[in-house]
C-alpha positions, 0 to 999 in steps of 0.5 A: 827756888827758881820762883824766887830767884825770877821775882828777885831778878824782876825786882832787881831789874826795877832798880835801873829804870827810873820809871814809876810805876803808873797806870799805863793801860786799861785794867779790864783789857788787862784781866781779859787779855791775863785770862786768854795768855796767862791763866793756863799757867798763873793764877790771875786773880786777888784771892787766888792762892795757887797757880795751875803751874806750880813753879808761876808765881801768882799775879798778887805774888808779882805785884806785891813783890817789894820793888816791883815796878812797871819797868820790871813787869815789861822786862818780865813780858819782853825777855824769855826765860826758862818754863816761860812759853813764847807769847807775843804781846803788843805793846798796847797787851803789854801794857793793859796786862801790867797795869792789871797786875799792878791793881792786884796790891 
């Protein structure tokens, strides 16, 4: 319940930017940065079917997600929310680790 009322929050937050939802980072820094910050919790990988958390959903589950845009992803890094641990990325992180998931369609 909680997984998908946070995809539809990402989702719904897609609708008031106006930004597309492009690549605006580097893919492999990305996977490398998902895999120090982000693998303790989500599943990072394309085939990956669980995550080690179960209430995180996977990154193929975000990036699949209808609407899911790059707006929504930054959103999602940028605002805490419960279960999320407190991480700080740089905008640069931010951004390969978006552009990363967005590759997982």
């Amino acid at each position: 319940m909680k997984r998908v009322i946070f995809v539809s929050l990402l989702a719904l937050s897609s609708a008031a930017s106006e930004l597309r939802a492009q690549e605006v980072g580097n893919r492999q820094q990305g996977l490398a940065i998902a895999q120090e910050v982000c693998s303790e919790c989500h599943a990072i990988r394309n085939g990956q079917i669980f995550s080690p958390n179960s209430r995180s959903p996977t990154f193929t589950e975000l990036a699949t997600t209808p609407g899911m845009t790059v707006a929504a992803l930054t959103v999602a890094l940028t605002t805490p929310h419960a279960g999320m641990p407190m991480f700080k990325l740089t905008a640069d992180q931010r951004n390969d680790v978006i552009t990363y998931i967005l590759s997982l369609r």
